[in-house]
DODOLO-175683 format. One record per residue (C-alpha): x, y, z. Coordinates in pm, whole numbers, plus 50000, padded with zeros to 5 digits. Last residue first. Layout:
DODOLO-175683
XYZ;...
end
This chain:
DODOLO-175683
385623984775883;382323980176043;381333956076312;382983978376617;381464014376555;378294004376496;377843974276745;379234002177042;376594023377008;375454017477404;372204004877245;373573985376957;375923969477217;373253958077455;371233947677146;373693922676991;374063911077367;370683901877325;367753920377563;365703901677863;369263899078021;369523865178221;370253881078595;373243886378845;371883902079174;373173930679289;373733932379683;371093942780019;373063959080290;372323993380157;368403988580170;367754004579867;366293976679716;365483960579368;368813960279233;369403944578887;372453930878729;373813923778362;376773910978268;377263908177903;380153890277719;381523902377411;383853881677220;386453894576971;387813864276761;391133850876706;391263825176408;395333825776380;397153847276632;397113887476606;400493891576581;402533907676934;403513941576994;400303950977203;401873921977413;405053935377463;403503973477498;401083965077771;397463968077669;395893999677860;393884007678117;395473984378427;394153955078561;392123966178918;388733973578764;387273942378783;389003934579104;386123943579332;383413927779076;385443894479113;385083894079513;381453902679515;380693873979268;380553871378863;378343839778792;380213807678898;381953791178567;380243783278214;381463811378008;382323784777760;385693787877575;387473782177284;390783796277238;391453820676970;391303852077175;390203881977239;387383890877501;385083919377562;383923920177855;380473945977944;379123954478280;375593963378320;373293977878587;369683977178647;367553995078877;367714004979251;369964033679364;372544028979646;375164027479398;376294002879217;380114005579226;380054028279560;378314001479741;380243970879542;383383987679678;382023996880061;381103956080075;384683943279899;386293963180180;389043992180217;388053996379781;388604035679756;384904048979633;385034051879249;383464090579189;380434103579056;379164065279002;378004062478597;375254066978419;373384087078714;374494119478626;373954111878311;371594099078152;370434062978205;372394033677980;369694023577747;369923978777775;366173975577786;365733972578138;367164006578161;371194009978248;373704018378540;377414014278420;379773991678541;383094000378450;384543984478123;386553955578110;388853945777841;390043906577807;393033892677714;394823870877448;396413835677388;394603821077735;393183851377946;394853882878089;393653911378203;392803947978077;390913978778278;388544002978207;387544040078271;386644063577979;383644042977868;381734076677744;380444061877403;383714077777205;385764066677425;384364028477410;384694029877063;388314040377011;389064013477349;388273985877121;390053999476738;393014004777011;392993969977154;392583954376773;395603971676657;397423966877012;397333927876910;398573932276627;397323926776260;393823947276259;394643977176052;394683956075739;393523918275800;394513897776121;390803900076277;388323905176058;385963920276334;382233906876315;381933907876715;381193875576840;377843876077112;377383866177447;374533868877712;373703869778091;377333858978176;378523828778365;381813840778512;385023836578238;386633796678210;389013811778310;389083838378600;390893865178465;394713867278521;396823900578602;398613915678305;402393915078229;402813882778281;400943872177961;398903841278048;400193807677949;398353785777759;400553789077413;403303789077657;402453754777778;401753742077439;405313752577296;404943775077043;405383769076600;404953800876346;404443786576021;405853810275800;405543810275379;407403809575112;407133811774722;408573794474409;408483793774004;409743768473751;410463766373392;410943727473278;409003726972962;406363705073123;406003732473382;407153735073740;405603745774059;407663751474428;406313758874730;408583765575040;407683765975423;409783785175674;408783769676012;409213798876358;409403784276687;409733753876761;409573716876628;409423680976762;405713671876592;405333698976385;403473679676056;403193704175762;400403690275546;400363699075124;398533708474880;399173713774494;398833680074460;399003658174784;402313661774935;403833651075294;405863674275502;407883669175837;408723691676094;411753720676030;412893740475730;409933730975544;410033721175154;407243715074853;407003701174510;404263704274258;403513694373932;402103722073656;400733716373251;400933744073050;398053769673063;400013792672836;400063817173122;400983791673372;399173799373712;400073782974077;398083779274423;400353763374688;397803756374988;399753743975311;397703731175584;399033731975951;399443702376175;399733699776567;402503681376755;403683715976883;401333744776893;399963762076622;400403795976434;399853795176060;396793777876046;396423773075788;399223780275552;400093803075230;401813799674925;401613817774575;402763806674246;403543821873929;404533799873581;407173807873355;406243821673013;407343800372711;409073821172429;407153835372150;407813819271760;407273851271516;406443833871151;407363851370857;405883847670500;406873845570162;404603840169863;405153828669458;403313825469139;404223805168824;402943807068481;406553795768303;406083761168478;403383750768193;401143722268213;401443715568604;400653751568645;403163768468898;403093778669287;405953787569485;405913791369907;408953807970123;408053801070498;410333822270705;411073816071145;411283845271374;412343836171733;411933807971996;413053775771913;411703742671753;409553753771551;407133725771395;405783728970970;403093725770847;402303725470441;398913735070271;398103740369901;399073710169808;402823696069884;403493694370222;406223696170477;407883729470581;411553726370737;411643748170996;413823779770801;412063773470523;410673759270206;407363751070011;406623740669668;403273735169513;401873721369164;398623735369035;396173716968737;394333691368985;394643701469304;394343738869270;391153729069026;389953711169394;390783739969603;389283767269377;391243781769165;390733823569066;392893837569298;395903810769383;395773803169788;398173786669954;397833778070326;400683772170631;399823748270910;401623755471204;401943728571490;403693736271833;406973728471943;408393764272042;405133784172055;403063800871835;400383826471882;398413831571484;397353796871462;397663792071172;399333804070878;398253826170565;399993826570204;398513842469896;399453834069570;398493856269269;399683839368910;401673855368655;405363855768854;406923878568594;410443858568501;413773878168557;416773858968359;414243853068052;415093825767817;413113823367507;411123794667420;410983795267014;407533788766871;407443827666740;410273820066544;409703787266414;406563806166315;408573834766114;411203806065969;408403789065821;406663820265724;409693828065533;410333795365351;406583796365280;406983824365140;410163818164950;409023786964766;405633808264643;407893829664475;409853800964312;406443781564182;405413815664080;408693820663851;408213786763744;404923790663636;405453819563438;408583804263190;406493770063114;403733791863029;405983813362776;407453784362666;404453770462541;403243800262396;406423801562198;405913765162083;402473768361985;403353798461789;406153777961616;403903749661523;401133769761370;403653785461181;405543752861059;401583740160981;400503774760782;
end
């Protein structure tokens, strides 16, 4: 009973001995196996073409650029805000101009015209796989050159007298501008983008030149013509025409004709003649006559018999039938006012750009019998000529009244009760004259 007690004891014991070693071994080769699964999974491996897994976007400013100015370039990973970009992101920039930074912004400073790339990487700070990357290409524009225009005022003077010149310049990047300026004759002093053109010495024409330049060196230039005469033949009167008593005869009233004088259609002398005698045709002035003044002329028109408000009586009264043939300054004035009573006018209009008073002897006898002795048209030479700087177109009025018809008995010279304005309104001269 012992020995067999013993033996089963033995067998059982062997038997337990025999089953835990077998699950001992089996559980040996699991973990061996999900050791060698996890060191598996652990393992970093090595992909030549990475997925960038975060979204950067790239933006510069400002959107013009020029060579030398500032660009700041901005990162931007969706779903960080600036400070978590900060704290868990780490940037890297490169490019053609040398980016500096390295947050989420980086500038950079071209140095030449032309494209220029910005290439900018993003990773986390914990893990460099998770990465995220931009490119962008900047277009650099050249510098424009400035413009400049020149002009001068006046531009025709007389000897010894000065003329300002007015340079006026643009830069379309608004880049700083200095001046310089040049005359082929005279001397020039600067002030700015102004400067004075002395002609002391000099004649005839002055080319003037105005020069701008930039900070960046890029320059532009433009002329412009001082025309320079002697003072005596400034004050000369044209040859060509027969002189009119200067200062002109005291007349009843004056007025400047709003004419811009120099501008389109009005540049010569003959432009602003024609544009005179245009009106007077068309108002039945067919007969007048031209003479010569300092730097211009004057145009006479026959006298013309009037209302004492400055209507010019119908016709056939307006006018004389017929100029009598001058054998005496008496038979002239006869014929030229008529026997009738009433009032008469005579209108002057005079152009030129030297001052004047019509402060002399009111028009005599002797003056009315060679008003109409210049002849009817502007000579050629002179029609030729520029209109000279700051001409005007004067109109002087003479106005007369006769009160008798004693035939011995003259016109006597009076202060119109009308303006000059009016005169002209009346004989529809104003209209056609003061308009374009």
């Amino acid at each position: 009973m012992g020995l067999t007690h013993e033996v089963e004891m033995d067998i059982r014991t062997s038997r337990n001995a025999s089953s835990f070693r077998a699950y001992v071994g089996l559980l040996i080769v699991w973990m061996i196996m999900l050791s060698a699964a996890t060191s598996q999974g652990n393992a970093q491996v090595i992909d030549s073409n990475p997925t960038p897994s975060l979204a950067l976007t790239c933006s510069a400013s400002p959107l013009v650029v020029y060579p030398g100015d500032q660009v700041t370039i901005t990162g931007v990973v969706k779903a960080f805000t600036p400070e978590d970009a900060k704290n868990f992101l780490l940037f890297e920039w490169t490019g053609d101009s040398n980016p500096v930074g390295s947050d989420d912004t980086a500038s950079l400073i071209p140095q030449a015209p032309g494209a220029t790339t910005v290439h900018g990487k993003v990773s986390l700070r914990s893990d460099p796989t998770q990465f995220g990357e931009c490119d962008l290409t900047i277009n650099v524009a050249p510098f424009q050159p400035p413009t400049i225009s020149c002009s001068a005022n006046p531009s025709t003077l007389q000897t010894g007298d000065t003329s300002t010149i007015t340079a006026l310049a643009v830069s379309p990047e608004n880049r700083p501008l200095t001046y310089t300026f040049g005359a082929s004759a005279g001397t020039i002093s600067v002030s700015g983008a102004n400067a004075t053109l002395s002609t002391a010495g000099a004649i005839g024409p002055i080319v003037v030149t105005c020069v701008t330049s930039d900070d960046k060196g890029q320059t532009a230039s433009a002329t412009t013509t001082v025309t320079v005469v002697a003072p005596e033949a400034a004050a000369a009167a044209p040859p060509e025409l027969p002189q009119f008593p200067w200062p002109p005869p005291l007349a009843s009233d004056r007025v400047v004709i709003p004419l811009t004088l120099g501008g389109p259609g009005l540049k010569k002398m003959g432009d602003v003649d024609r544009k005179i005698l245009s009106a007077l045709t068309r108002m039945g002035y067919v007969q007048r006559a031209h003479f010569a003044v300092p730097n211009g002329y004057i145009l006479i028109t026959r006298v013309e018999q009037i209302d004492k408000n400055g209507v010019a009586v119908p016709q056939p009264n307006r006018f004389s039938d017929r100029l009598p043939s001058p054998n005496s300054v008496t038979s002239y004035l006869d014929g030229l006012f008529t026997a009738r009573p009433g009032y008469f006018r005579i209108i002057a209009f005079v152009v030129t750009n030297a001052d004047f008073n019509d402060t002399g002897a009111p028009l005599n006898e002797a003056d009315a019998f060679k008003l109409l002795q210049g002849p009817p048209v502007l000579p050629a030479t002179i029609a030729a000529k520029p209109v000279p700087s700051q001409t005007v177109v004067t109109a002087l009025i003479y106005e007369y009244q006769k009160t008798s018809v004693d035939p011995d008995s003259s016109p006597i010279a009076i202060h119109s009760t009308v303006s000059a304005q009016t005169h002209l309104e009346r004989a529809g001269l104003w209209q056609l004259l003061s308009n374009p």
